[in-house]
N, C-alpha and C positions, 0 to 999 in steps of 0.2 A: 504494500500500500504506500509506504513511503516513498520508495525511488517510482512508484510511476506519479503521484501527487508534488515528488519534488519537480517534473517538469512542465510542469502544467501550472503555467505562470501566466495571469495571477491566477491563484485558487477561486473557483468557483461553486458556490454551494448547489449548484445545478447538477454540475460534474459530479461531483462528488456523492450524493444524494440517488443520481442516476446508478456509480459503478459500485456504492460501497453498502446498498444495503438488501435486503432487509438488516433494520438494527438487531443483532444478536449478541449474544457475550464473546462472540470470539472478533466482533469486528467492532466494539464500542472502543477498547482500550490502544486498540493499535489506531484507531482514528484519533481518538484524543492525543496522543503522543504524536505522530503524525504533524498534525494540525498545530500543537505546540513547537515543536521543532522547523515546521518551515514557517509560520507566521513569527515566531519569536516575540509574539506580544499577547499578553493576558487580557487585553481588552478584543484583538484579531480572532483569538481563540474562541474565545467567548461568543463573539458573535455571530461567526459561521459557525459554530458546533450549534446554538442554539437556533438557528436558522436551517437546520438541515429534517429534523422533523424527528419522529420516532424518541427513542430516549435521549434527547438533546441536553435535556438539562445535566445527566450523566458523562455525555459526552462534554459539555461546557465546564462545567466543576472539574471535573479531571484535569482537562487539556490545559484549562483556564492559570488551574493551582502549578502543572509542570510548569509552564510558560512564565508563569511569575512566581516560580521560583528562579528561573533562568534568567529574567529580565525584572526584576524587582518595578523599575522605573517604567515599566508599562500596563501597571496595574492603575485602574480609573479610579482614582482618590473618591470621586462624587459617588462610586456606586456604593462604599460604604455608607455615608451618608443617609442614600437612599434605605439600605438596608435594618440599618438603626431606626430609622423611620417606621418601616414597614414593622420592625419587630420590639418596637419598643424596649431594644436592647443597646447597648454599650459594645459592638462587636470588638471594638481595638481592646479595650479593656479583658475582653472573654478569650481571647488570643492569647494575648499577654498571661493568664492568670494560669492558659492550660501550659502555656512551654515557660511556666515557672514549676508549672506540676513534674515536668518533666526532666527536670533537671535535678529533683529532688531524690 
């Protein structure tokens, strides 16, 4: 899936959508990595995984998370925001509290 998506520039959620599904478990994870690796941005990832249909939000979360682990600087500050919002939560704060769990 990678070396035929790496030359298929730009990526298109059409294409992809078309060759890479039905969504299954053997082709959610290698899409997500995939998609992190040639977009190299956690907002890129994010939004053609979630654009692609079937278990998207799987596929987004995943890709989203390698991708900004890779590229820290292209994660979309606002969507936290947004999500504190939605969940009437502190997410930087609940981050923080687990990888202090983790250290422990």
């Amino acid at each position: 899936m990678h070396a035929d998506l790496s030359s298929r520039h730009p990526l298109t959620v059409d294409y992809i959508a078309e060759k890479y599904f039905p969504s299954t478990p053997e082709t959610k994870f290698p899409r997500a990595i995939s998609l992190a690796l040639l977009t190299l941005s956690a907002e890129g990832t994010a939004l053609i995984a979630a654009n692609l249909g079937g278990d998207s939000d799987s596929v987004a979360s995943m890709g989203g998370a390698i991708a900004g682990a890779l590229r820290p600087d292209t994660v979309n500050e606002g969507w936290f925001d947004v999500g504190a919002k939605v969940n009437d939560d502190d997410l930087i704060d609940g981050a923080l509290g687990l990888a202090a769990l983790r250290s422990c």
